[in-house]
N, C-alpha and C positions, 0 to 999 in steps of 0.2 A: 515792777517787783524789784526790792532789795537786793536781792540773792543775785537773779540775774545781770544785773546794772555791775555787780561786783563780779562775776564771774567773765563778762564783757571785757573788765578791765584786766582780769586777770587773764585772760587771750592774747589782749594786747600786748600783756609786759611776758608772753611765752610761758607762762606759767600754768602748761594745761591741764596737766593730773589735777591740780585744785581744783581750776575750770570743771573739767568732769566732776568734779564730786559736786560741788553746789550746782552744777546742772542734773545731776541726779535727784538731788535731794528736792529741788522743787517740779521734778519730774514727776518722780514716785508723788509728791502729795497733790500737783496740780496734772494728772497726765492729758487732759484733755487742751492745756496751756500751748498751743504749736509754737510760740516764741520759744520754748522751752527746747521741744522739743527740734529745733532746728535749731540751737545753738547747742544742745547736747550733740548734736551728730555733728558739726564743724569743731568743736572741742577735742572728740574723738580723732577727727580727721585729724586734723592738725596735732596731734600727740600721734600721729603715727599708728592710729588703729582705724585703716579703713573699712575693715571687715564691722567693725563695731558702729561705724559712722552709715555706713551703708542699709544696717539693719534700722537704724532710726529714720534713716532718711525712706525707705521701703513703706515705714508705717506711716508717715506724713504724707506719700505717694499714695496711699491708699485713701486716707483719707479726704486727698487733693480730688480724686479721680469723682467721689461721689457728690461732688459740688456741681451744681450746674455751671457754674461763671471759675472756670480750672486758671490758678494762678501758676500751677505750675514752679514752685520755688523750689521743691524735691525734687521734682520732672528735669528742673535744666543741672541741679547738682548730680545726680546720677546717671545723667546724659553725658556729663564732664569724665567724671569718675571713671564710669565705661568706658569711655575713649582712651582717655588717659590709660587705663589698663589693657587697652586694646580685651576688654570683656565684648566681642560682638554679638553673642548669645543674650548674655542679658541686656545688652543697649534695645536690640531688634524686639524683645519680650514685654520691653518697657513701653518702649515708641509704640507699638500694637497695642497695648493696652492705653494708651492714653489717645488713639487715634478712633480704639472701638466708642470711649466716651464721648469723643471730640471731632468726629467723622469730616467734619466742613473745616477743620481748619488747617488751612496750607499749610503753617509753617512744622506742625505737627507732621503732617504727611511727609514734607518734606525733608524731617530728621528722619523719618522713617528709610524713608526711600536712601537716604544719603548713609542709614545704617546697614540695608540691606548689600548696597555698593561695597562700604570699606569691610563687611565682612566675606566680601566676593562671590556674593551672592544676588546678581544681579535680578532674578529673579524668584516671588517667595518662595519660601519652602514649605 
């Protein structure tokens, strides 16, 4: 997509507010687009509205979660985010939820477990 390839570059050269807007705009008409929609949530991010980038990346997590084969590209940006924020509420919220999808796989468990720790909660709640 046009829009996108241009909004890419306009990231590049720090020019995010733009960014946002032509990731809006092929948002709003393509919403089902996830390229879209994960580079509207790093646009956000990177202009300094994480609360705004976080709500995008939440609906990409949602829709991650109903896949059988989980890529997980929302999952490790809002595993980031949390930490970074020291948000340990929602880091342990997330990792549970992508652990009830994803039961067998380690390394999932093991953000879990490693979330449960840094929020000092060694054991769950």
């Amino acid at each position: 997509m046009e829009k996108l390839e241009s909004a890419e570059k306009l990231l590049k050269e720090g020019r995010y507010q733009e960014a946002v807007k032509l990731c809006e705009e092929v948002y709003q008409a393509h919403p089902e687009e996830e390229s879209a929609l994960l580079m509207l949530a790093w646009a956000h991010y990177d202009n300094g509205a994480t609360t705004r980038a976080v709500e995008y990346l939440e609906i990409l997590l949602a829709r991650e979660l109903k896949r059988k084969v989980f890529t997980g590209f929302a999952y490790d940006e809002l595993v980031r985010i949390y930490k970074q924020n020291r948000n340990f509420d929602k880091l342990i919220e997330i990792c549970c939820r992508a652990v009830e999808v994803q039961p067998d796989d380690v390394g999932l468990l093991n953000e879990l477990g490693n979330a449960y720790l840094q929020a000092g909660s060694p054991r769950k709640r």
